[in-house]
C-alpha positions as CSV (number, residue, x, y, z in Angstrom):
1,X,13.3,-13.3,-2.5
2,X,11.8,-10.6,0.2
3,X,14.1,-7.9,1.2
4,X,16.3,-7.7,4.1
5,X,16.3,-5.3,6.7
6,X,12.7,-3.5,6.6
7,X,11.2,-1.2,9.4
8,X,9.0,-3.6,11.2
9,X,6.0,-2.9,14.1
10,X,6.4,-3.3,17.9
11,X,5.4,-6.1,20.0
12,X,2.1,-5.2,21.6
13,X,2.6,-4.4,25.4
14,X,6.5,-4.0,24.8
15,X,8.1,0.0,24.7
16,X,11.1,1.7,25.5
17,X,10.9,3.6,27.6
18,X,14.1,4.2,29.8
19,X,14.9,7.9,30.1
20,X,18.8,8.7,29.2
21,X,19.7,12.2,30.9
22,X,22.8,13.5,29.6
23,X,24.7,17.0,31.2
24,X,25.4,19.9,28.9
25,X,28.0,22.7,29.4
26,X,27.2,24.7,32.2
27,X,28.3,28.6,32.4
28,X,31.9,28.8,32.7
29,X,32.8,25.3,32.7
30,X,35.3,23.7,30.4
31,X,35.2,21.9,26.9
32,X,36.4,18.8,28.4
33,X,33.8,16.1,28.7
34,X,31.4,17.9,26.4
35,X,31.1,15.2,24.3
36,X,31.5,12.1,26.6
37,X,29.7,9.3,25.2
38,X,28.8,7.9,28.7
39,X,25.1,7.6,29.8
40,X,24.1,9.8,32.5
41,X,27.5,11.9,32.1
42,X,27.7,15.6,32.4
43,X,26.2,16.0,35.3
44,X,28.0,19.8,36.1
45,X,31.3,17.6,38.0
46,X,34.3,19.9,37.4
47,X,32.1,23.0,36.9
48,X,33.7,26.3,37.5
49,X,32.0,28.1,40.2
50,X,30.7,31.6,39.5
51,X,32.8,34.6,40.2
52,X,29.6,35.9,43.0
53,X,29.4,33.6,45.4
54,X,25.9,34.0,46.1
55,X,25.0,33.1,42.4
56,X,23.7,29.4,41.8
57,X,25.4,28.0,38.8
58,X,23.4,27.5,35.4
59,X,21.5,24.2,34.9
60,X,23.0,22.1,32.5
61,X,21.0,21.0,29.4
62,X,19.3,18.1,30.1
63,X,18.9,15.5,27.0
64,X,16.4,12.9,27.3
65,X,15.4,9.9,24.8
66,X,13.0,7.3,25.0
67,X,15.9,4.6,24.0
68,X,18.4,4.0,26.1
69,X,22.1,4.5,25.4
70,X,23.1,0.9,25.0
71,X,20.1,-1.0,24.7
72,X,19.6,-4.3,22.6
73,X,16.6,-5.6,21.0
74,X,14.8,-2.4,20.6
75,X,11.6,-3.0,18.9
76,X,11.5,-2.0,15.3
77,X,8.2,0.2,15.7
78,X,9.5,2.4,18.1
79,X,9.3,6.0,17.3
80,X,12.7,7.7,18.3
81,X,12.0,10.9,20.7
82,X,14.6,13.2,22.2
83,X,13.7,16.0,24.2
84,X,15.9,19.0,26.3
85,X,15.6,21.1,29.4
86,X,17.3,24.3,30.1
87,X,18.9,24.4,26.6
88,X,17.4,24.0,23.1
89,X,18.4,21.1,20.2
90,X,19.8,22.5,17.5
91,X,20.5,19.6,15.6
92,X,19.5,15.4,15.5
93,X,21.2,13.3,13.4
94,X,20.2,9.6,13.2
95,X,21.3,6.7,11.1
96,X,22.1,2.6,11.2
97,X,25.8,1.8,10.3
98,X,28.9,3.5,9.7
99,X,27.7,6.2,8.0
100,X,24.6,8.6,7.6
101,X,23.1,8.0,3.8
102,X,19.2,8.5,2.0
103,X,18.7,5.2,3.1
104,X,20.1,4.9,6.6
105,X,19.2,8.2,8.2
106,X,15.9,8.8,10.2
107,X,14.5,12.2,9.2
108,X,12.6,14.0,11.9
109,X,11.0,17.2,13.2
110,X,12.3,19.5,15.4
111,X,10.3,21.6,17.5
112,X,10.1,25.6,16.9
113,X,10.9,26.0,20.2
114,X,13.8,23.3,20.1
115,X,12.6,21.5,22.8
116,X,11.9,18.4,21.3
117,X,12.8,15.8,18.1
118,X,10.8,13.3,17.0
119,X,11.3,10.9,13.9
120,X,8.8,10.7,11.1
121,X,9.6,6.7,10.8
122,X,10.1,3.7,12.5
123,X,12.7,1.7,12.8
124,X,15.0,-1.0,10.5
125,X,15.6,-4.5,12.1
126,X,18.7,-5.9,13.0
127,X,20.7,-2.4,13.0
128,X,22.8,-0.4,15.1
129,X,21.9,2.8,15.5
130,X,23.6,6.1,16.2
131,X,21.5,9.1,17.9
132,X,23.6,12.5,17.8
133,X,22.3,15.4,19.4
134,X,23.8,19.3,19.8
135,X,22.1,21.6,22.2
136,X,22.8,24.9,23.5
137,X,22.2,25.8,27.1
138,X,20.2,28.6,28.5
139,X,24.0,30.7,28.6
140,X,24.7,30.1,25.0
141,X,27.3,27.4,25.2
142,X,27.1,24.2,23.0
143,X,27.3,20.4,23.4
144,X,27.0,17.4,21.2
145,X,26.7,13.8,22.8
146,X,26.0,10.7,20.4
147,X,24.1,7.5,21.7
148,X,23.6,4.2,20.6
149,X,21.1,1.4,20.1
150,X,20.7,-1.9,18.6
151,X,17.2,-3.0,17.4
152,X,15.6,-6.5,17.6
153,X,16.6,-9.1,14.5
154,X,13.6,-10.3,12.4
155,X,13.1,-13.5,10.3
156,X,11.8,-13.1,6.8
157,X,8.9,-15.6,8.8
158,X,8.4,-12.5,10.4
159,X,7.6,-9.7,7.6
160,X,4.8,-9.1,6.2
161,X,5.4,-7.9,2.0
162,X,3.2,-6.1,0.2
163,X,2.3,-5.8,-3.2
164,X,0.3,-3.3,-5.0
165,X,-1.9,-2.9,-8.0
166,X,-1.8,-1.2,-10.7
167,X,1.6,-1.8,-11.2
168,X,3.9,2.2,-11.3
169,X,3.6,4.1,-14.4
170,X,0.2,2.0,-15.2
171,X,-2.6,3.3,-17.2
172,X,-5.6,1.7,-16.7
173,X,-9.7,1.7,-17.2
174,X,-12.1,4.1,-15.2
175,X,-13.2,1.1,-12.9
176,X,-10.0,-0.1,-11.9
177,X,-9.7,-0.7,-7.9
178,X,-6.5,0.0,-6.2
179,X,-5.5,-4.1,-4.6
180,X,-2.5,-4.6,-2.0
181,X,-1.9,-8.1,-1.1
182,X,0.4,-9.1,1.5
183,X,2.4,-12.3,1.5
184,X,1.5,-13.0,5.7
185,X,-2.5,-12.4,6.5
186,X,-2.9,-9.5,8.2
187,X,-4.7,-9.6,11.8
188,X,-4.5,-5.6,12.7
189,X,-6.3,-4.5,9.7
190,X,-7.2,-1.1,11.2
191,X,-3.3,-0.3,12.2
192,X,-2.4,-1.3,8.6
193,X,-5.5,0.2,6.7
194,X,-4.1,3.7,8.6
195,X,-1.0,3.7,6.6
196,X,-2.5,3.0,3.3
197,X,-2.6,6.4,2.1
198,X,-4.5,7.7,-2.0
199,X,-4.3,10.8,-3.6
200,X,-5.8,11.9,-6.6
201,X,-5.4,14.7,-9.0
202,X,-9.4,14.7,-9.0
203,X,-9.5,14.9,-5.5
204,X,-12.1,11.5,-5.7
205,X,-14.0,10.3,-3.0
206,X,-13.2,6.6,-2.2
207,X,-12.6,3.9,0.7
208,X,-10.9,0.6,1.5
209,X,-12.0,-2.6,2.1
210,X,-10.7,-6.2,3.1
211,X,-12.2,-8.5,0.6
212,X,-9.7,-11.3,2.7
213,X,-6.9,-11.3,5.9
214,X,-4.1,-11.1,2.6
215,X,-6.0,-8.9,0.3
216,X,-7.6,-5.0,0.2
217,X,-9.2,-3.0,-1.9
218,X,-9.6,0.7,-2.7
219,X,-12.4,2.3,-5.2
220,X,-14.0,5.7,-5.5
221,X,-17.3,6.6,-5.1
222,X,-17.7,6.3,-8.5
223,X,-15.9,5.7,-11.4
224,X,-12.4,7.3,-11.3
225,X,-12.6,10.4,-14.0
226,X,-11.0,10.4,-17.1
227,X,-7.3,11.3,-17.1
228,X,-7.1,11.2,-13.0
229,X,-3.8,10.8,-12.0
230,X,-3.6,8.4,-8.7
231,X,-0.9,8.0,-6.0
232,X,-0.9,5.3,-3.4
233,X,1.6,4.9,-0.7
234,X,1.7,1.8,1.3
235,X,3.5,3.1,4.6
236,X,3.3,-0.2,6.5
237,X,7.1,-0.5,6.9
238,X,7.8,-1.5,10.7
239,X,4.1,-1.6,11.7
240,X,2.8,-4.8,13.3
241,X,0.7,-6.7,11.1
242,X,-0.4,-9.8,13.1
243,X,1.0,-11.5,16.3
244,X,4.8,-11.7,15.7
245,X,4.7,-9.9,11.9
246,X,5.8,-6.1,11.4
247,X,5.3,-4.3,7.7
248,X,8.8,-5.2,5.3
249,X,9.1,-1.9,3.5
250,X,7.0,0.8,2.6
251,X,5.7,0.2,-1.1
252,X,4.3,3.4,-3.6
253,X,3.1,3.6,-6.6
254,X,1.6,6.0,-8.8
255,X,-0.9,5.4,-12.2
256,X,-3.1,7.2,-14.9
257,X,-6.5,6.8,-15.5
258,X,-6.6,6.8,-19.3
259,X,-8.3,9.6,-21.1
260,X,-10.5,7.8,-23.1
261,X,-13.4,6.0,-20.8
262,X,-14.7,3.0,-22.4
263,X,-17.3,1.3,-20.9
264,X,-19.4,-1.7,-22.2
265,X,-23.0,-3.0,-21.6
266,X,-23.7,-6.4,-22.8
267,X,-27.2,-7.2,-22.6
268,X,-27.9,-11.3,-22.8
269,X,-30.9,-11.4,-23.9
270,X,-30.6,-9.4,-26.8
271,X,-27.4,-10.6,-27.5
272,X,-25.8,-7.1,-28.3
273,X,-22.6,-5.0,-26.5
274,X,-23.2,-1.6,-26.4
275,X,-19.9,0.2,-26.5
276,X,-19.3,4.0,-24.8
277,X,-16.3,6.2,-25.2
278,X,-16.5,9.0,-22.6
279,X,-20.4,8.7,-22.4
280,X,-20.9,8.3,-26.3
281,X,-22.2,5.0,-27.8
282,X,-19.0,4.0,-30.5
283,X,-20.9,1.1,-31.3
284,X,-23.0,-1.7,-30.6
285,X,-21.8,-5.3,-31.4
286,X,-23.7,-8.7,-32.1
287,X,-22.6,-10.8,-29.9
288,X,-23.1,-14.5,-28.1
289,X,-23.3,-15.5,-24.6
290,X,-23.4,-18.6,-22.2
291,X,-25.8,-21.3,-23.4
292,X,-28.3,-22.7,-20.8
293,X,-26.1,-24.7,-18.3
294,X,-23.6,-22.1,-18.9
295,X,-25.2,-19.1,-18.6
296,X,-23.1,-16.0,-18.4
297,X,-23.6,-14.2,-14.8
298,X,-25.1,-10.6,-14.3
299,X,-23.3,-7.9,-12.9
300,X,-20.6,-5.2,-13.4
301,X,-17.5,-6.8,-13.7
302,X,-14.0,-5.3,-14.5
303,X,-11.0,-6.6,-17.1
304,X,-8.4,-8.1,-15.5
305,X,-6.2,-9.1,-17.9
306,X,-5.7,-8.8,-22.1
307,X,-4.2,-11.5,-24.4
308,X,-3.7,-11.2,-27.9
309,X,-3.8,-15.2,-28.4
310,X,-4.6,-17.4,-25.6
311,X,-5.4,-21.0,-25.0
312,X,-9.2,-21.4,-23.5
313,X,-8.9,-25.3,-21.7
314,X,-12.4,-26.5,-20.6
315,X,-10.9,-28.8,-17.9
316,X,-9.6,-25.3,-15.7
317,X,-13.7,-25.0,-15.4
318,X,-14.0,-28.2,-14.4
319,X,-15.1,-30.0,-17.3
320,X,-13.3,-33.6,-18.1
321,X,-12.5,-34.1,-21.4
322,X,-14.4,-37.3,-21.7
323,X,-17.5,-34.4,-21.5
324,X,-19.3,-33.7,-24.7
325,X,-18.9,-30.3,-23.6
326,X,-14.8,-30.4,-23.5
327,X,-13.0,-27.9,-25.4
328,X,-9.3,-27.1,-25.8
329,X,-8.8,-24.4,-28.5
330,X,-5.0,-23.1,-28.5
331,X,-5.7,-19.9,-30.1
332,X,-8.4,-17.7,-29.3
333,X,-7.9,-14.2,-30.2
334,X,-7.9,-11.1,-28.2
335,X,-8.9,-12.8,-25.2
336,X,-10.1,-10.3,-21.8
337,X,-10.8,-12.3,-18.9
338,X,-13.6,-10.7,-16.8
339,X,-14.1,-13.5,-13.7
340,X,-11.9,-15.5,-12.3
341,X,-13.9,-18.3,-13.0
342,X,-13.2,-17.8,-16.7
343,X,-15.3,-15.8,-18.4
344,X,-13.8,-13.5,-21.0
345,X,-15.1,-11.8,-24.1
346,X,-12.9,-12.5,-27.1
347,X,-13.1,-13.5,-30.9
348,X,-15.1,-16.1,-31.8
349,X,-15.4,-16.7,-35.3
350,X,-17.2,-20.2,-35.2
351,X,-20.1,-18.5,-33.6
352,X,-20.6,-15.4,-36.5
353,X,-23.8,-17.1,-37.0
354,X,-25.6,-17.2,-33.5
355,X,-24.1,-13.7,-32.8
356,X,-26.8,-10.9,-32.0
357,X,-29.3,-13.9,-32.4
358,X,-28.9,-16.9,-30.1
359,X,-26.4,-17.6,-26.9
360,X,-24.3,-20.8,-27.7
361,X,-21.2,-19.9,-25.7
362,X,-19.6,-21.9,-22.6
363,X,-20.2,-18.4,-20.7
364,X,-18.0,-16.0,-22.4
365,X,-19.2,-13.1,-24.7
366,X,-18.3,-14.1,-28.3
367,X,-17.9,-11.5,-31.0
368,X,-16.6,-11.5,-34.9
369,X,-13.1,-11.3,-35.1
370,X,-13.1,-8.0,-36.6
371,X,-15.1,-6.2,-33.5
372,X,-12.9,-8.1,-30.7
373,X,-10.0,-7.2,-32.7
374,X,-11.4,-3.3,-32.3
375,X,-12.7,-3.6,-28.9
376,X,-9.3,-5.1,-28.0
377,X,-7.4,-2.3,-29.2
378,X,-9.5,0.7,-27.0
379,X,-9.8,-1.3,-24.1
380,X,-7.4,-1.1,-20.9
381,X,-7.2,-3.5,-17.8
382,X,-9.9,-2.0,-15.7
383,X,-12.5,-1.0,-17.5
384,X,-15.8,-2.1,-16.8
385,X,-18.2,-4.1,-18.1
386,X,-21.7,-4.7,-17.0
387,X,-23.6,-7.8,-18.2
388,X,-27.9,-7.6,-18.0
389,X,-30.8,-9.4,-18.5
390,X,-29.1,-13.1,-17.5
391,X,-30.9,-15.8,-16.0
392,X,-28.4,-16.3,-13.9
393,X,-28.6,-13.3,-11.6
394,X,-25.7,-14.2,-9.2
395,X,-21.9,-12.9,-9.7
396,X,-20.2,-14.0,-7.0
397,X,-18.2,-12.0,-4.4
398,X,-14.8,-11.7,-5.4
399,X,-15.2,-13.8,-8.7
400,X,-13.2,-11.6,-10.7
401,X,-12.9,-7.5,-9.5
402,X,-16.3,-7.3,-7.9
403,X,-16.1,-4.1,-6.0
404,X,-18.5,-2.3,-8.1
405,X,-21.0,-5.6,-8.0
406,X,-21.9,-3.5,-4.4
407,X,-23.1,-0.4,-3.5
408,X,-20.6,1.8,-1.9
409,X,-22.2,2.2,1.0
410,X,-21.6,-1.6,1.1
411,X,-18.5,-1.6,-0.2
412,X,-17.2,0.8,2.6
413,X,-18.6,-1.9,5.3
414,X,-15.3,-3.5,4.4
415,X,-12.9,-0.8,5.6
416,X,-11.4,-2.1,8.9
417,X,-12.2,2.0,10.2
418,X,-15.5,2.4,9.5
């Protein structure tokens, strides 16, 4: 079930931008009415006039805000302003509901010179908000008028969710690419790919890019280092995604690269895996690969998932099981899928004969139960592993975590601000 009541993005063409004026104390003048709640009040009525009758009495503060006091349907990706004239804010405090919390209020930043206020978020749908602002006029004295606003209703039709990979508190494999998917395709991908924000304890170089209208990618330049420590916020909450669809909720996350790089070369034709920890060969593994008409594909690809036992079905790659080539084996040990397609390298003890001699696999990369058992236990979703010397040259965009199939340079072609 999506969340209710996310910050969502403006309708394109539509602002708010009615100006509400409201009177401050002037010098002299009374308490009474300081704090009317009436739009366009305080307008110096029932001033005191100065003792000199040739002084001109002091300008009241003038308040101004880009919503105004009363208004319905205020689009969610409005950015709340409130400005002064003769007189300084001192204070702006903003919140939906009864009551001010963490979650309800709308920090913002108030000028130096107290001149203006402006939020640092967008809005929630379907709230009423209450704006209250205290200023002090050019004479000292003080005022505090509240406002309020309701803001347009959104259908869950109408929010876009996001989801983000690695999941928080991950650790995960040197080639791992940052992926946020949303729930609703996504039509503004510039606007969105703005608020999509990564930092890095290494201080990486990297770049997005839209592999689909639901799906983007981040990677670095090159492979993330060892032990980096990764932080991706998602800001999209209230930002219009597509025709009719603002962000639901701002999504962050934070992972570790591990420590211990391992990254794996599997050459076809000599039917070996050469195995690196931190740029050190740990060993080199016989191995078997796809048979002809099943050739395994070239190309770096990254694990996407780990399974101590798994069931490997023949018919999810489109084989019938009236084939001679059907299989159904309910038990394959530590199984890491590679492509979506279903390629994996896992344990494959019936084929200890053929491996590091002879490719007799459907397409995965079998080894002896003992090394997959080992190669299983140092290896973390995301870490890559780069398959040479296939006859079947082709690894197909997006079969499986292709990002580093491409130059970057290519890659970055994806990113909706290049």
């Amino acid at each position: 079930m999506k969340l209710q009541g996310r910050q969502l993005a403006l309708h394109a063409g539509r602002r708010w931008v009615g100006v509400l004026a409201v009177g401050a104390l002037v010098a002299g003048c009374s308490a009474a009415g300081a704090g009317s709640d009436d739009a366009g009040s305080g307008d110096g009525d029932g001033s005191t006039p100065s003792a000199s009758a040739s002084a001109s009495p002091t300008p009241a503060t003038e308040v101004t805000m880009n919503v105004d006091d009363g208004a319905r349907n205020v689009p969610v990706d409005t950015t709340l302003n409130v400005g002064a004239t003769h007189g300084t804010i001192t204070a702006v405090s903003a919140h939906y509901g009864k009551k001010a919390s963490a979650k309800s209020s709308v920090s913002g930043d108030l000028t130096a010179d107290g001149s203006a206020w402006a939020a640092k978020g967008l809005l929630e749908p379907g709230k009423r908000y209450t704006v209250t602002v205290s200023t002090r006029d050019d004479d000292g004295n003080t005022a505090t008028v509240t406002r309020a606003f309701r803001t347009q209703a959104l259908s869950l039709d109408q929010q876009a969710y996001a989801s983000v990979s690695p999941m928080d508190g991950a650790t995960v494999g040197v080639a791992m690419p940052i992926i946020v998917r949303f729930d609703i395709p996504v039509t503004r991908r510039a606007e969105v790919e703005k608020r999509l924000v990564v930092t890095s304890s290494a201080n990486v170089e990297g770049t997005w890019s839209w592999m689909s209208d639901s799906e983007v990618h981040y990677r670095p330049k090159k492979y993330w280092p060892a032990g980096t420590k990764v932080k991706v916020h998602a800001g999209i909450n209230s930002v219009r995604t597509a025709k009719g669809v603002w962000g639901q909720e701002d999504r962050d996350t934070s992972f570790t690269v591990t420590n211990r790089a391992v990254t794996t070369v599997v050459d076809v034709a000599r039917h070996k895996a050469t195995v690196r920890i931190n740029g050190k060969v740990a060993r080199v593994l016989p191995a078997t690969t796809g048979k002809a008409g099943f050739q395994t594909r070239n190309g770096t690809k990254v694990i996407m998932e780990k399974y101590p036992v798994k069931r490997m079905d023949a018919a999810t790659t489109g084989l019938s099981e009236d084939d001679p080539e059907y299989y159904n084996i309910e038990d394959v040990r530590y199984a890491m899928r590679v492509t979506n397609s279903g390629e994996f390298i896992h344990a494959a003890p019936w084929s200890v004969g053929s491996q590091g001699a002879a490719n007799v696999s459907h397409g995965c990369t079998g080894l002896s139960t003992s090394n997959a058992e080992w190669l299983y236990s140092i290896s973390h979703i995301g870490d890559p592993v780069k398959f040479v010397n296939s006859e079947r040259k082709v690894l197909e965009p997006q079969n499986g975590w292709t990002d580093w199939n491409v130059s970057y340079a290519q890659f970055a072609k994806g990113s909706a601000l290049s």
